[in-house]
N, C-alpha and C positions, 0 to 999 in steps of 0.2 A: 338574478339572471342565471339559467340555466346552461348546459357547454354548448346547446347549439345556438343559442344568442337570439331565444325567440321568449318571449315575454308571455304569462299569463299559462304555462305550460308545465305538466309534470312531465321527465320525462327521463328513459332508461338507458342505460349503455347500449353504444349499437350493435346490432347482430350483424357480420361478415357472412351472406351465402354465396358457398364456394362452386367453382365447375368440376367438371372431371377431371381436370388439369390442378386442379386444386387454385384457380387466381380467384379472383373477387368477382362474382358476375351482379351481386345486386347488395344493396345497403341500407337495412331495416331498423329503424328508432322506432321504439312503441310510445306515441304520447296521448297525454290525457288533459285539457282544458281542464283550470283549475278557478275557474271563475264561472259562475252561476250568469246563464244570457242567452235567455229563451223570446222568442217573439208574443207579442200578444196576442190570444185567440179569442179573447172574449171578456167583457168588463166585471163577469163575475169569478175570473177564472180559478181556478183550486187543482193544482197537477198532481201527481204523484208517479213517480219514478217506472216505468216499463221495460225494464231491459235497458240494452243497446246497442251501438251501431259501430263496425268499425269500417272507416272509411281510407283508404290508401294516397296522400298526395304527395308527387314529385317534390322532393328539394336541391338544392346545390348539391353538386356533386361528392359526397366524403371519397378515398383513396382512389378515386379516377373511377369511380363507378358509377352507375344511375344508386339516387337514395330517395328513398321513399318512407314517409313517414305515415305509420301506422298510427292512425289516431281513433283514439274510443269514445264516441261521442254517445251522450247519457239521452235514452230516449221517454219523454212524459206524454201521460195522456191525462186532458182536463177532464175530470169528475163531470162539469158544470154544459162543456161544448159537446164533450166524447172526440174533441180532435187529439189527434198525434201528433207530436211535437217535439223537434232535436234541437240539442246543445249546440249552439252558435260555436263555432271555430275559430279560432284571431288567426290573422296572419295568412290566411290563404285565399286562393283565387276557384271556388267552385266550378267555374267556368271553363276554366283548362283544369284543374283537379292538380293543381301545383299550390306551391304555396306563391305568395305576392314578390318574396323577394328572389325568387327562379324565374316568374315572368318576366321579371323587371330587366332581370339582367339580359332573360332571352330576347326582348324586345330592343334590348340597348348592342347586345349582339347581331341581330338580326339587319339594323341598320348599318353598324360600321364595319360586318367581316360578314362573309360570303353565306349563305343557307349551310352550304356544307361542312363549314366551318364551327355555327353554330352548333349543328348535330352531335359533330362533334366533341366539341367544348363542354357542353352541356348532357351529352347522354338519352336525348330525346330522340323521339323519331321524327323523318324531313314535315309530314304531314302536322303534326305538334308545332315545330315550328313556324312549318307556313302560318298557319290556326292563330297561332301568338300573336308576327308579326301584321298581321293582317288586321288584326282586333285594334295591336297598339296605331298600325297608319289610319285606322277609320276614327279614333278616338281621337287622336291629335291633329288629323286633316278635316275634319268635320267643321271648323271655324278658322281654315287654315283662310291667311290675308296676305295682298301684298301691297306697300304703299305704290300710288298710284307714281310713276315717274314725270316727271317736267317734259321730258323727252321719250313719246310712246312710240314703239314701233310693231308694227301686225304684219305677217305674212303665213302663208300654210307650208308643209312638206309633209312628205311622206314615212311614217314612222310606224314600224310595226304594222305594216298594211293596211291603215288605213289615213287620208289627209287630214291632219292635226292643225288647228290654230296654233300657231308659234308666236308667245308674247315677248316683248324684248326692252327693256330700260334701256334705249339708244346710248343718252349720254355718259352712262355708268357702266357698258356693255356687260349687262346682267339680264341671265335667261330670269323673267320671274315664271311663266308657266307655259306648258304646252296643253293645250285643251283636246277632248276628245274628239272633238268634229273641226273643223272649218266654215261650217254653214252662217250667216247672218243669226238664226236663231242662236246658236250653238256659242258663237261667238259671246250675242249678250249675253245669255245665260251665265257662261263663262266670267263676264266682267262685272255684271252684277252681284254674284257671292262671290266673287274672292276678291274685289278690288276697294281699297280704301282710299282716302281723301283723292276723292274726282275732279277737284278745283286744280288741282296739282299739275295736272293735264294741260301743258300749254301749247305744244305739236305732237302733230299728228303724224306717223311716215310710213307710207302704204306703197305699193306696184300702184298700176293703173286698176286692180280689179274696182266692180262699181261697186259690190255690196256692203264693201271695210268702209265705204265713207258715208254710206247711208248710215251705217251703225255709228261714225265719229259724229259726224250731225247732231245723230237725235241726242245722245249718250253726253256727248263733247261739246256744244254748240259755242263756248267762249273758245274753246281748243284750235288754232290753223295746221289745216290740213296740206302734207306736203306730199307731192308723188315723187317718191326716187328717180335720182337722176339716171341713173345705170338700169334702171328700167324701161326710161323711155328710148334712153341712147341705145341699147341692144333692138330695138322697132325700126332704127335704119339698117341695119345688117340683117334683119329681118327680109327687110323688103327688097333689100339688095340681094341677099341669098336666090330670090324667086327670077330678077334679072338675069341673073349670071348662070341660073339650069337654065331659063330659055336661051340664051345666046352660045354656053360650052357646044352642043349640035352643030352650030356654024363656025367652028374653030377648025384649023387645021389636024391632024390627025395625031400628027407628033405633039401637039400643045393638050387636044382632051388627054392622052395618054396620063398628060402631065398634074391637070385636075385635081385628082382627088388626093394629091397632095399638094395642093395647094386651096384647100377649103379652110381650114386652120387659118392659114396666115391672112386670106383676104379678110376675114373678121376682124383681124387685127387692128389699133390704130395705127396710122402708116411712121408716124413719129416713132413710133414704140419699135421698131422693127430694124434691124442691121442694113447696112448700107446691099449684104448678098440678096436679101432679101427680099430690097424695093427693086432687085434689076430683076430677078426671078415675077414681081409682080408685073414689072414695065415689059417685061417681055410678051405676056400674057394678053396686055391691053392694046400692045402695037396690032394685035391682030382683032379688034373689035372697038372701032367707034364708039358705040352705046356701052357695052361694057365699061371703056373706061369713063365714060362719061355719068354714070352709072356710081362708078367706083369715085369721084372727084366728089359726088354730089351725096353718097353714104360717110364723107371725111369732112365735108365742110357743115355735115348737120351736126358734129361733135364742138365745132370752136363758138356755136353761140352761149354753151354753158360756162364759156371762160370768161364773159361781160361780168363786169365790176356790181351792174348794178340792172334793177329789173329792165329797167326803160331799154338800157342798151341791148340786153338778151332779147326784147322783144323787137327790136328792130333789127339785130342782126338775123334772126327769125326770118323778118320779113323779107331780109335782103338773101336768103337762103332760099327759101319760097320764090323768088322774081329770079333766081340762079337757076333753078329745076325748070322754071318755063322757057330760059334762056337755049337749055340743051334740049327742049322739044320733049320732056319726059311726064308732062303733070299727069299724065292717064295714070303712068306706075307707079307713083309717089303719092298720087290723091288720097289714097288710102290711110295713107300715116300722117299727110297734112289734116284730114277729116278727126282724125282720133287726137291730136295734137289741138284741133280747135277745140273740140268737143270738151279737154280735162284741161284747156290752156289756164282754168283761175287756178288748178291745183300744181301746174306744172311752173307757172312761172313763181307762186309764191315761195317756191326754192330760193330764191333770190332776196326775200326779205329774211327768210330762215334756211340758212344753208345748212339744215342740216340732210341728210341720203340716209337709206337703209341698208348700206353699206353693215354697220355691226350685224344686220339682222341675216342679213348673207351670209354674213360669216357664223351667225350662230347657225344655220340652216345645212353650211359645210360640216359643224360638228354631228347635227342631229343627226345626217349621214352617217356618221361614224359609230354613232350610238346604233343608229338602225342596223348596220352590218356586226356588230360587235354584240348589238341584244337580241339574235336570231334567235329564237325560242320563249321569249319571254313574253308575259302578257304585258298591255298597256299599263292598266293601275296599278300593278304594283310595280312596275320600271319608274313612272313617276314618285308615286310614296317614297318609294325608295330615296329617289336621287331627292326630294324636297324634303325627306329629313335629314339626308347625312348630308347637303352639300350645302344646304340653305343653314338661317339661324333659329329653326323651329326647336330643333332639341340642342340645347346650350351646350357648349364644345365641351366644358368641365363634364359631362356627364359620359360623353364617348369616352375620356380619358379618365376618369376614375371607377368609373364600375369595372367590375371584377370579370377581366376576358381570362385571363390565363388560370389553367384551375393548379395545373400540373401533376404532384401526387394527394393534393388534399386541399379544400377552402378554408381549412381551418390554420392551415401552415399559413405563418407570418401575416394573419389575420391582422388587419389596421381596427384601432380602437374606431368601432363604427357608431357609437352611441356619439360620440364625440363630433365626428364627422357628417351626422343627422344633424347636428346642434348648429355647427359651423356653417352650413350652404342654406341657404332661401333657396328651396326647389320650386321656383318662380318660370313655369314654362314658357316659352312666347309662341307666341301665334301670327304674328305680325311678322311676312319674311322680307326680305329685299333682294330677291332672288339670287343665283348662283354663276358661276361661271364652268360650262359643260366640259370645258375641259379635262376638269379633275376628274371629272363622269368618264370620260373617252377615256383616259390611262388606266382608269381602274378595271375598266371592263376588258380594255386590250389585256392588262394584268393578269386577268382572270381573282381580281381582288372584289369582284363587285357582281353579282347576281343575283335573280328573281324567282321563283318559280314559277313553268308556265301552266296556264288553266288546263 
């Protein structure tokens, strides 16, 4: 083994070229393969020696410098083909024109500490490392998986301008993936290559949109499909909002004044709300009939989801529907009783499975966060990103032992690495269980965490 700890290599003391300040600007090893490993050109083939090549690739950085190994590869030409043909190199990566184990590191860099970081640490330029990390996320996300959850949840938001499928392990509140489109197509496509064992699938938790359930159907068909409840319950305040612009016109003067601070609170549930609060509403409604009758009937479509059991929730339904005809309003309410019939198999099997897409809101608040926090970033590689450092695609040991800090030399208090090769099964996985966006959102508030944009 030779002092730069690369095998199958002859190789010379390094050369120091200095600036006009006289520091270190670059770090030149001359090496020469000392093993014979030519490719085949031909089954009679007979070479003989042509000159040769010398070819320049990045390595770890020696005394905090970019280092570059000059390597003099032996060039042959067959007697037999008349082709030209070079001396195979160990240890390097052609492709980025470094060696294997400066990729490795820059790709293990690239994930757990910032682009600029990298740059730094390593001596490359930003474009080098985009090129790198890009290589290693298309290599490692190309069969990337995630086990299908017991509990599935689908909704879209908006991320990096454009609307994303937002996939969500409900019971485990784990982002597994954010897809590029939202569309029915986009969607399967999405669940088809990345999603494993599909029997796993046993609810479904969607809004009311129509297209998530034609996709759980076909995709999911043993799976019950649930419409969130916070979904449908925001459709009375809805409908209630459109009452209350028509009727604020016929209030007194002093009370529209009062309006538009008081839009907030009427959303409100009324329980939820301070005792100053219900008299600021009851004041409101002293002066409009229908409004408040309006406002009784957007409060009591909230207590049928508190029944114990299906049968009760659909009769207190009904007895909510016979309350709305009660106060003379079915014209303004038909609309949501119509949409309410129309998804009632999806809406009421809440009740055999309670579970809401409540996590999935909450992941949807994050993604917000990411969106304002990842201003400038492209789509793919903001995902790559966050799905190999936060998920368990690249094994935590490997963030934590590869070599980030260089300081004045990678040769200083070098760990025996022959050893340390011997000791780990570098057994990658591909199977994620997705992540929790949070540690996403700190790091980018941080400024610990970024992409660069296309």
């Amino acid at each position: 083994m030779n002092w730069l700890r690369l095998d199958d290599f002859d190789v010379s003391n390094p050369r120091l070229i200095r600036g006009e300040h006289d520091e270190v600007v670059e770090v030149q090893v001359d090496c020469v393969p000392n093993k014979f490993d030519v490719d085949l050109c031909c089954l009679a083939r007979k070479l003989v020696k042509n000159g040769n090549k010398v070819v320049r690739y990045r390595d770890l950085k020696i005394e905090a410098a970019p280092t570059w190994l000059l390597v003099t590869k032996q060039r042959y030409r067959c007697q037999s083909c008349d082709r030209t043909l070079y001396q195979r190199v160990p240890h390097v990566d052609d492709k980025h024109m470094m060696t294997t184990r400066l990729r490795e590191a820059v790709e293990l860099s690239a994930v757990k500490r910032t682009f600029a970081d990298t740059v730094h640490v390593h001596g490359i330029e930003p474009t080098l490392a985009t090129r790198v990390f890009r290589s290693y996320a298309d290599r490692m996300l190309l069969n990337y998986r995630y086990k299908a959850p017991r509990v599935f949840g689908i909704d879209e938001n908006m991320l990096l301008k454009g609307l994303r499928g937002v996939i969500v392990d409900v019971e485990n509140a784990k982002l597994l993936d954010i897809l590029p489109g939202n569309t029915q197509s986009e969607v399967r496509r999405g669940l088809q290559t990345r999603m494993e064992d599909w029997d796993n699938v046993e609810v479904w938790c969607q809004d009311m949109a129509g297209g998530y359930k034609g996709v759980a159907e076909d995709l999911f068909p043993k799976a019950t499909i649930v419409v969130d409840k916070f979904h449908v319950v925001t459709k009375a305040n809805h409908w209630f909002m459109k009452i209350r612009q028509s009727e604020t016109s016929k209030l007194p003067l002093e009370i529209r004044k009062k309006m538009p601070g008081m839009i907030r609170l009427l959303d409100m549930h009324y329980e939820k709300i301070s005792d100053r609060q219900r008299d600021r509403i009851e004041e409101v409604m002293s002066h409009s009939r229908r409004l408040s009758d309006a406002y009784a009937i957007k409060e009591s479509f909230y207590y049928w989801y508190d029944a114990p059991t299906r049968a009760d929730a659909e009769a207190a339904y009904t007895q909510w529907v016979q309350f709305v005809r009660s106060k003379d309003q079915m014209d303004e309410w038909k609309p949501l009783m119509t949409l309410i019939q129309r998804q009632k198999k999806y809406i009421f099997t809440y009740f055999d499975h309670r579970w809401t897409s409540g996590v999935v809101e909450r992941m949807n608040r994050s993604i917000g966060d990411i969106n304002r926090a990842a201003n400038g970033m492209d789509f793919e590689t903001l995902r790559a990103k966050a799905l190999l450092r936060y998920s368990t695609l690249v094994p935590e040991w490997r963030l934590k032992m590869h070599m980030m800090e260089v300081g004045t030399g990678w040769l200083d208090g070098l760990l025996d690495a022959d050893a340390a090769d011997d000791d780990v099964d570098d057994d990658r996985a591909y199977v994620g269980s997705g992540f929790d966006p949070s540690t996403l959102i700190a790091d980018l508030k941080a400024g610990s965490f970024d992409a660069p944009s296309t």
